[in-house]
C-alpha positions in Angstrom: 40.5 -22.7 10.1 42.0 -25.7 11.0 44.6 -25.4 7.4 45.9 -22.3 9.1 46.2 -24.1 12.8 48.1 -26.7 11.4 50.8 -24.7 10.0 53.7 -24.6 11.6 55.8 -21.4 12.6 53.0 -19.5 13.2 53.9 -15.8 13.9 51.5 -13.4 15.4 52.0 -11.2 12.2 50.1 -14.5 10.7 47.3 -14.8 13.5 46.9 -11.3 13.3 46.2 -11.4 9.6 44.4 -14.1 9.9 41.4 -12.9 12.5 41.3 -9.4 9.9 40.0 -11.6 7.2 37.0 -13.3 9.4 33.7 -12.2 9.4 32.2 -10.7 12.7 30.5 -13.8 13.3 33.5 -16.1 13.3 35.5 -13.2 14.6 33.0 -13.1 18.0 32.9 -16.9 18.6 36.9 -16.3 18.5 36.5 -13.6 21.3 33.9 -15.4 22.9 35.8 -19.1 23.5 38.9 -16.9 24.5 36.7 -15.2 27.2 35.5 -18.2 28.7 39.0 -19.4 28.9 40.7 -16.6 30.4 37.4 -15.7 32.5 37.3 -12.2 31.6 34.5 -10.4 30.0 35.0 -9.0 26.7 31.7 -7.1 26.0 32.7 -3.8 26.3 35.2 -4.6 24.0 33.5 -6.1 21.1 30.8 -2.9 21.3 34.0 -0.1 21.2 34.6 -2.7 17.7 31.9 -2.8 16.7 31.1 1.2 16.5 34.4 2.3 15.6 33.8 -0.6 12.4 30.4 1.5 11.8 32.1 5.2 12.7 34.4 4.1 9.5 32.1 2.5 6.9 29.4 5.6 7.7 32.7 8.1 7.1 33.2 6.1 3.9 29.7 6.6 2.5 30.2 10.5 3.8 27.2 9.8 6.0 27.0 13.6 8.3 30.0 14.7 6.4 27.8 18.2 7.1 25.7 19.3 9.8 22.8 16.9 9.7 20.7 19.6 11.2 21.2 23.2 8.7 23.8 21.6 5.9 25.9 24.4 7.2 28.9 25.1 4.5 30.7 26.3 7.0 32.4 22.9 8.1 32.4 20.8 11.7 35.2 20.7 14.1 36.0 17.5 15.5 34.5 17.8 19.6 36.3 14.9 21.8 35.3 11.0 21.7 32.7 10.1 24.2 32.3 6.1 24.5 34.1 5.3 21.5 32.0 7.7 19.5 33.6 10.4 17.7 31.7 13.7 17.7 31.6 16.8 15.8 30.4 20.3 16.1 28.9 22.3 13.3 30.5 25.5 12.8 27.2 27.3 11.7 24.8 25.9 14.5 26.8 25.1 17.2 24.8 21.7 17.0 26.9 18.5 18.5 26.4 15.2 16.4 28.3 12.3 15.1 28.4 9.8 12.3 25.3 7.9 13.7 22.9 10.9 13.7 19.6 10.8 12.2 20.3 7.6 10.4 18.8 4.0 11.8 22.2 3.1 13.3 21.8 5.9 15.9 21.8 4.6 19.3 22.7 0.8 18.1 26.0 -0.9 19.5 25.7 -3.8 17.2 28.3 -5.3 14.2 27.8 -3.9 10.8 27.4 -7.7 9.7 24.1 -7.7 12.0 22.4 -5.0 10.4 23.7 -6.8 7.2 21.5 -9.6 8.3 19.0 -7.6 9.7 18.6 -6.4 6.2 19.0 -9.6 4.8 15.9 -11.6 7.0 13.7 -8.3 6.4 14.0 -9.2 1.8 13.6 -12.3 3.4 10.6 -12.6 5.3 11.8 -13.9 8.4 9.4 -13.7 10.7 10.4 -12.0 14.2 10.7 -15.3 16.4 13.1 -16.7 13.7 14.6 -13.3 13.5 15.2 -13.7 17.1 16.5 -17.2 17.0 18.9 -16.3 13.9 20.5 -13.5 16.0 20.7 -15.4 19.4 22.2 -18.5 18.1 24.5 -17.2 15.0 25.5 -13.8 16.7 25.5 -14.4 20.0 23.0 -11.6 21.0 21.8 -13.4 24.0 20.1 -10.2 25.3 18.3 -8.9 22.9 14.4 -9.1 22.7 11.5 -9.2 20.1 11.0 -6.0 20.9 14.3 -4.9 19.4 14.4 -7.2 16.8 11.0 -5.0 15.6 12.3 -2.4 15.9 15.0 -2.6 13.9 13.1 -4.4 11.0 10.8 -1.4 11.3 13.8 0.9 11.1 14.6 -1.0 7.5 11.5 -1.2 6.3 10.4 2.8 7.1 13.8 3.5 5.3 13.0 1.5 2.0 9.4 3.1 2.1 11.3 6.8 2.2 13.8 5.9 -0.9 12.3 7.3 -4.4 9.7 6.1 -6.3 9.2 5.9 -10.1 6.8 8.5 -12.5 4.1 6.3 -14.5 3.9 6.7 -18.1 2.0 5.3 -21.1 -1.2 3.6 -20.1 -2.0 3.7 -16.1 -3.9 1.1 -14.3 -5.9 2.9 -11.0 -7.9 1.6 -9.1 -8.3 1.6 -4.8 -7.9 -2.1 -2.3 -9.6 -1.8 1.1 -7.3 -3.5 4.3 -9.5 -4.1 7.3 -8.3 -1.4 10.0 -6.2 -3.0 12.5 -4.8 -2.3 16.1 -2.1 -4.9 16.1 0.1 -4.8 19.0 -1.9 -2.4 20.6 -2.6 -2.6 24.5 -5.7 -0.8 24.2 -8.0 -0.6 21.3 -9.6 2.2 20.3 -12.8 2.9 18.4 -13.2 4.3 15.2 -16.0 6.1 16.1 -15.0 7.1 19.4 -18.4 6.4 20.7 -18.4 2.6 22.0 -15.8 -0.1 22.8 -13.5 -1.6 20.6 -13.5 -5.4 20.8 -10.6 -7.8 19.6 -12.2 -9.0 16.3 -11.6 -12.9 16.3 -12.3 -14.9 13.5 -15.7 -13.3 11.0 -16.4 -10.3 12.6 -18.3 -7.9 9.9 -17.7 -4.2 9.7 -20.5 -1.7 10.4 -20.2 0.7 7.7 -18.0 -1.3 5.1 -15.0 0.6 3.2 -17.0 3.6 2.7 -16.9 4.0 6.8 -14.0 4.2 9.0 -13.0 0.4 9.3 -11.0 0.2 6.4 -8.1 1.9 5.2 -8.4 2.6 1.5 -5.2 1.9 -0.4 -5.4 3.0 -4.1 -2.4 1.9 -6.6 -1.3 2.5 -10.0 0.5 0.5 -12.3 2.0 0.8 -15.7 2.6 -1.1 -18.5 6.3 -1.8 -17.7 5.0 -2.8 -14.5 5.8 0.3 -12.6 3.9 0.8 -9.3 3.1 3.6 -7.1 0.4 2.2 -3.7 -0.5 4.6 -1.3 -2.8 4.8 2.2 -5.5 7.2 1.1 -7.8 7.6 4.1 -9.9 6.0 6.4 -13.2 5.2 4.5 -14.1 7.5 1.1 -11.1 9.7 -0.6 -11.7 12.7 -1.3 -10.2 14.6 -4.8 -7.5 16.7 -3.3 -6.1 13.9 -1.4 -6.1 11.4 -4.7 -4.4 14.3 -6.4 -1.9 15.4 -3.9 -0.9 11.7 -3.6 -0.3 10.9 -7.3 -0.5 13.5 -9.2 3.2 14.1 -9.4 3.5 10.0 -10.3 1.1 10.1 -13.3 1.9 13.2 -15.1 3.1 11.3 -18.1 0.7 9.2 -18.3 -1.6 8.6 -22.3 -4.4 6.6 -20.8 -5.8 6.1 -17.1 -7.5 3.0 -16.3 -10.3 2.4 -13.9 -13.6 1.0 -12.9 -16.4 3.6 -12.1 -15.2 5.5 -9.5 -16.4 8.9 -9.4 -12.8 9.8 -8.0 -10.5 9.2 -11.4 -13.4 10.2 -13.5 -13.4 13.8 -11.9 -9.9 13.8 -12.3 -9.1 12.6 -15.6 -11.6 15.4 -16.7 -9.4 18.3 -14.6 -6.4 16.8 -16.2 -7.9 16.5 -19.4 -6.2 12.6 -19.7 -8.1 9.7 -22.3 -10.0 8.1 -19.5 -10.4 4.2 -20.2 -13.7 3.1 -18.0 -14.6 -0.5 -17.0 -17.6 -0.8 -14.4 -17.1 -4.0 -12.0 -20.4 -5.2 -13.0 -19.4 -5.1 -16.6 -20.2 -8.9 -16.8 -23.5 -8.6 -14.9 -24.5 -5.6 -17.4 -23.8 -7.8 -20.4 -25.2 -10.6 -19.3 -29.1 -8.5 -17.8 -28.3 -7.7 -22.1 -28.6 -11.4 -23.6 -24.4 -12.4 -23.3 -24.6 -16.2 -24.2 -22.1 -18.4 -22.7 -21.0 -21.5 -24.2 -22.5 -23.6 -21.5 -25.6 -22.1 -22.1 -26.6 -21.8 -26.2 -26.7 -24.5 -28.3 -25.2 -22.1 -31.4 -21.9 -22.5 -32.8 -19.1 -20.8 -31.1 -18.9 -18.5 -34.8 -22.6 -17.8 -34.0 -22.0 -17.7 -30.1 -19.2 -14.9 -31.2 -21.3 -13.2 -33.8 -24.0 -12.4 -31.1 -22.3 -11.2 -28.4 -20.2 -9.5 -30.6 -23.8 -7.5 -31.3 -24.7 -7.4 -27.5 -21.5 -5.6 -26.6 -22.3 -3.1 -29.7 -25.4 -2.1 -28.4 -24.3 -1.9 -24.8 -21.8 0.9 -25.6 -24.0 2.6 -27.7 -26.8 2.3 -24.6 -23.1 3.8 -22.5 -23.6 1.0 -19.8 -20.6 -0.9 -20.5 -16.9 0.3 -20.4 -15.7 3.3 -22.7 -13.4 6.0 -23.4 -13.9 9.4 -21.7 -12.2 12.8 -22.7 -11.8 11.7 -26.5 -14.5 13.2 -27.9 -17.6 10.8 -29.2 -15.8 7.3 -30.4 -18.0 5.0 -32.4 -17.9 1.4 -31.2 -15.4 0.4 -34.0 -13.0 3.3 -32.9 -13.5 2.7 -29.2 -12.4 -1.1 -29.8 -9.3 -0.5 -31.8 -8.0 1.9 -29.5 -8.8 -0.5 -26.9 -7.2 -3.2 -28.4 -4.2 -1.2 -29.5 -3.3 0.3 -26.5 -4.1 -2.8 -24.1 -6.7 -0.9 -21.9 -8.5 -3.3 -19.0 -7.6 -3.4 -15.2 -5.9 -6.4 -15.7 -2.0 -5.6 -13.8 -4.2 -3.5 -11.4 -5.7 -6.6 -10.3 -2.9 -8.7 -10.0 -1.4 -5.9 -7.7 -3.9 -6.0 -5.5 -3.7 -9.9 -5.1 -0.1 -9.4 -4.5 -0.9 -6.6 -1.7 -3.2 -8.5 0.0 -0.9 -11.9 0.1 2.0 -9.1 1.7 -0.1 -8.0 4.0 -2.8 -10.6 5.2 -0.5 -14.0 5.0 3.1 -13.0 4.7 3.3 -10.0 7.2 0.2 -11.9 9.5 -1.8 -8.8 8.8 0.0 -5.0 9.9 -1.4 -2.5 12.2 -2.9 0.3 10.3 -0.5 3.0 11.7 2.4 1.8 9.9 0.0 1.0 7.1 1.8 3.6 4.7 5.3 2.4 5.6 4.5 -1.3 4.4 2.9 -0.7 1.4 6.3 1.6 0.8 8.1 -0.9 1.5 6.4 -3.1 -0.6 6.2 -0.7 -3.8 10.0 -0.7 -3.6 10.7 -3.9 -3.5 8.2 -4.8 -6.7 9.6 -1.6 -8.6 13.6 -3.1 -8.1 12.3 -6.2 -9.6 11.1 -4.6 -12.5 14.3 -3.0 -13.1 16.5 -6.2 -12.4 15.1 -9.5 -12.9 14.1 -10.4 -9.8 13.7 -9.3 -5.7 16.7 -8.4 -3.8 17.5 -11.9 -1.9 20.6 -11.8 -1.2 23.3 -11.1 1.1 25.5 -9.0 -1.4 22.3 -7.0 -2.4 21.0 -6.5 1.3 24.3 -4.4 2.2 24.1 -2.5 -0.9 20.6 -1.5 -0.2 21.3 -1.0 3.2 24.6 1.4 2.0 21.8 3.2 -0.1 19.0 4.2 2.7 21.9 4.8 4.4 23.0 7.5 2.4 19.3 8.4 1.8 19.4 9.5 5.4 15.8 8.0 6.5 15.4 7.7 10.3 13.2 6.2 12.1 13.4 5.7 16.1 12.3 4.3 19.0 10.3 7.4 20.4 9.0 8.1 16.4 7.5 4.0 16.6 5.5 4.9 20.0 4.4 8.1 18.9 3.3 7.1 15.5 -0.6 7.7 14.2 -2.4 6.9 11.4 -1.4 10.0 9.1 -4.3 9.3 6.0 -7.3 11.2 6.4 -10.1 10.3 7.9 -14.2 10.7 6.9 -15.6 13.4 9.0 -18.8 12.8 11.5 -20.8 14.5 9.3 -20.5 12.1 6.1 -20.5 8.7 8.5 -23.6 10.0 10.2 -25.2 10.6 6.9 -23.7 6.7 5.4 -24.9 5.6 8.3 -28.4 7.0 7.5 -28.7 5.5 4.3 -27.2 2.1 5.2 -30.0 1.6 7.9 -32.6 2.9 5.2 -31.5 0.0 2.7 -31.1 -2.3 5.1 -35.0 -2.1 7.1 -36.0 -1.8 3.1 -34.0 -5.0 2.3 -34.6 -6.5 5.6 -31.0 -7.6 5.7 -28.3 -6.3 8.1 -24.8 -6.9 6.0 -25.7 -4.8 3.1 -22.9 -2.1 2.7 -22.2 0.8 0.4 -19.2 0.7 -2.2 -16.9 2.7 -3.5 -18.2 2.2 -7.3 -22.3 2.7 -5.9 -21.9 6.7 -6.9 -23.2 7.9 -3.3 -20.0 9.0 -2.0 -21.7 12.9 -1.1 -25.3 11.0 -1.3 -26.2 14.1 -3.1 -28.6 12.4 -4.6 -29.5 15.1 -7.5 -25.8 14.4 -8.7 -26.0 11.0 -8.5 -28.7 10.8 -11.0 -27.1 13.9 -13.2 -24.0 11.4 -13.6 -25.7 8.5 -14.4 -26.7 7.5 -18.1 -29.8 8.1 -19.4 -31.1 4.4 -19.7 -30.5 3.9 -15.7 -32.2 7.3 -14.9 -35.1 5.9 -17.0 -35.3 2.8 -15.3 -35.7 4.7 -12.0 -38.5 7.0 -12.9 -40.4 3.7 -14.5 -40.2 2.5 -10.6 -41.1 6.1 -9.5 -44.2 5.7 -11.9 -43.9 9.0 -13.4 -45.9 9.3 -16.3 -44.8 9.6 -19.6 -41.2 9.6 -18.2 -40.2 8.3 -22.1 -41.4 11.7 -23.4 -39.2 13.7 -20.3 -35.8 15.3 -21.1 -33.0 14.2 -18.3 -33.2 17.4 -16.4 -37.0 17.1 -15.8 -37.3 14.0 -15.4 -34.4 14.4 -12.6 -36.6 16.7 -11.4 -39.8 14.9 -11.3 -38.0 11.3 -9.6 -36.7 14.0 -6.5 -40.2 14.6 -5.9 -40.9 11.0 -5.9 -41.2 10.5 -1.4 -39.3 7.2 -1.8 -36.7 8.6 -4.1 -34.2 7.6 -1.5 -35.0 3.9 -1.1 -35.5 3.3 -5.1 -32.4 5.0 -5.8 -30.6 2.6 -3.3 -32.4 -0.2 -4.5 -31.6 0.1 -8.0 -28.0 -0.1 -7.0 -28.4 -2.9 -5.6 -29.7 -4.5 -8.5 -26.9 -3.1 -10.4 -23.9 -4.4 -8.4 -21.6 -7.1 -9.0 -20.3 -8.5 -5.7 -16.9 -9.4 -5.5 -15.7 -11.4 -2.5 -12.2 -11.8 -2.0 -10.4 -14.2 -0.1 -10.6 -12.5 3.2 -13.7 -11.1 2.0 -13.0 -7.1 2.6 -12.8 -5.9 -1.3 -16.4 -4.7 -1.9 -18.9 -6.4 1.0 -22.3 -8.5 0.2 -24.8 -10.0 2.6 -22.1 -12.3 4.3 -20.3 -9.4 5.6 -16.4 -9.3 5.9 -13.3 -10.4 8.2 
């Protein structure tokens, strides 16, 4: 600036051209000096700029070249300027609208370069006081308010959630991540069982039920090998079949091989589909260690003979069918099982790492997210992940924050004011029926146990507590195990189906059954301990 003051002969063909090659930012601190100098208030001004520089960019993208209501091809008619604003009026509908309709700029008087920044501080993760100070101090938006500033980083981020998302092919980690349900921002809290008061949790506070309840949401992803992921709010507590298949069915269509733990949920749907199901129990450790694993630490044999063994242990295992295997690919001998195991890279591994990454997003970098716009974040964040896939690395910068915010845009996602104060949790939710019945069995265990933190999980098997299924699923050497604590004679000698039968008869069926669970578990505790929930209860 101060090269082009100290030229001489300045003409106002050269100021002119001059101030059309600044920024908005430098632009308003031009306006803004001049104001104070000449007294006069230059506001209204600046805003008629500002939406006649959006009315043209939108025009240029052919945002509302149609009706934004029926598509009509019947074209608009331009319908007088109101405030700066052009409008239009569909020839099909009758319906008034302008450029600004139905997309997130509706109702906003500020700079293209704002929302530019807006844009570029959400990819960012700037929290909303920065956001705040960012805007004040750079822009000179001395009016505007946190609430705003949410707003409109809720307007971007709904958007990015609503753009479209990749299929899955080849092999396709599954598998579900629990996020404690939460009323942030919220004047008044609300019970998930609508029968007491909700209290602000404040530091440990354990959940009632645990994730099979109400007081989690549960959020299952899918991965692929190319790194591809798909994460989706499922319910509140259990998910049912037709939910898991109306949320990713159309994702996973291509896929050769689903991954998962033991979650009734993908096994049922694998065998629908008729997809290669790879199986891996979260107690798979536990299982092969109750079987004689060694561990270096622990053997004084060679590491050869260490090897050798455990190679044998794992053997028998999956000939016992207690360890991880292959469903819908007919009967696979250990040898087969392994190779195509080892050719086709089958473990939970990426799904894992996805749900670390999830929980960092949501727990530490967003400072936890109320559970109503749940969906919209882990949209948001699916989006972001996938366009790293495809280029290198996150979308950082300022070049690649107006292109994306050209595309949602032109993707036409809208998200207002009224939609944030109306919006509900939209996943299902457990009926009364199934907590009052979790809740029966959680207080059975627990007087048995004589501890109050034990919880059921989503890999226990008891998500109708029909307990007949239960054991029908099972393998034979678990439902064998039962009857021997049921002390049914000669339960060796039984075939499944009787001896089924003869354990139902048993009058502590119930308790034995949730008992032996318990044995079986492996108890993972996470760093905000909500994953699956042990004796020390959860945040």
């Amino acid at each position: 600036m101060n090269d082009f003051l100290n030229k001489n002969n300045l003409t106002q063909n050269d100021v002119i051209e001059y101030l059309k090659g600044l920024d908005y930012k430098k632009f308003s601190e031009i306006v803004k000096e001049y104001s104070a100098h000449t007294s006069r208030d230059y506001t209204e001004e600046m805003r008629k700029l500002a939406s006649a520089d959006l009315q043209e960019r939108l025009s240029a993208l052919h945002i509302n070249d149609n009706c934004p209501k029926c598509f009509g091809n019947s074209g608009v008619i331009k319908s007088g300027i109101r405030n700066g604003i052009q409008y239009y009026k569909c020839k099909s509908c009758n319906q008034y609208f302008t450029r600004f309709s139905n997309t997130i700029l509706e109702k906003s008087h500020y700079h293209w370069d704002i929302w530019v920044q807006m844009m570029y501080m959400v990819l960012n993760d700037i929290s909303i006081p920065d956001m705040l100070t960012n805007l004040e101090k750079d822009y000179g938006l001395t009016k505007i308010n946190s609430r705003t500033v949410w707003l409109m980083r809720m307007k971007i981020v709904h958007a990015i959630a609503s753009l479209s998302t990749f299929q899955l092919s080849g092999v396709v980690q599954i598998d579900e991540t629990f996020i404690r349900e939460s009323q942030k921002g919220s004047r008044h809290l609300e019970s998930v069982f609508g029968d007491e008061k909700r209290r602000a949790r404040k530091g440990r506070c354990p959940s009632q039920l645990g994730i099979m309840g109400l007081e989690f949401a549960s959020v299952i992803t899918a991965i692929d090998g190319n790194g591809f992921c798909i994460c989706k709010v499922a319910s509140l507590g259990k998910t049912s079949d037709e939910r898991f298949e109306e949320l990713f069915d159309e994702y996973i269509k291509k896929a050769s091989f689903i991954c998962s733990d033991a979650n009734k949920l993908y096994k049922r749907y694998c065998n629908k589909k008729g997809i290669p199901h790879y199986i891996k129990p979260s107690n798979y450790q536990k299982i092969l260690d109750n079987n004689g694993y060694l561990h270096s630490d622990k053997t004084t044999l060679s590491y050869t003979e260490m090897m050798k063994w455990n190679a044998g242990v794992k053997k028998k295992a999956y000939e016992a069918n207690i360890i991880d295997y292959i469903d819908n690919m007919g009967h696979l001998s250990y040898e087969e099982f392994n190779e195509i195991k080892e050719t086709n890279h089958l473990s939970l591994a990426k799904a894992n790492e996805l749900h670390s990454d999830i929980k960092l997003f949501i727990n530490k970098t967003k400072t936890n997210v109320s559970t109503k716009y749940l969906a919209d974040y882990m949209g948001y964040f699916c989006f972001i992940r996938n366009w790293k896939v495809v280029n290198g690395h996150y979308p950082k910068s300022k070049t690649e924050a107006e292109e994306l915010l050209m595309t949602i845009l032109q993707e036409g996602a809208y998200f207002s004011s009224d939609t944030a104060k109306r919006q509900e949790i939209e996943a299902p939710i457990v009926s009364p029926q199934y907590v009052g019945r979790l809740r029966n069995a959680t207080a059975i265990i627990r007087y048995a146990q004589k501890d109050n933190y034990i919880k059921f999980g989503a890999e226990d098997g008891v998500d109708s507590f029909n307990l007949k299924k239960y054991l029908t699923e099972m393998p034979i050497q678990r439902v064998l195990i039962i009857a021997q604590k049921c002390k049914i004679s000669q339960y060796k000698d039984l075939k499944k189906t009787a001896l089924i039968k003869q354990i139902l008869k048993h009058p502590d069926c119930e308790l034995i059954i949730f008992k032996d669970i318990l044995d079986n578990r492996e108890y993972i505790k996470d760093d905000d301990a909500i994953f699956i929930i042990q004796r020390y209860g959860e945040y």
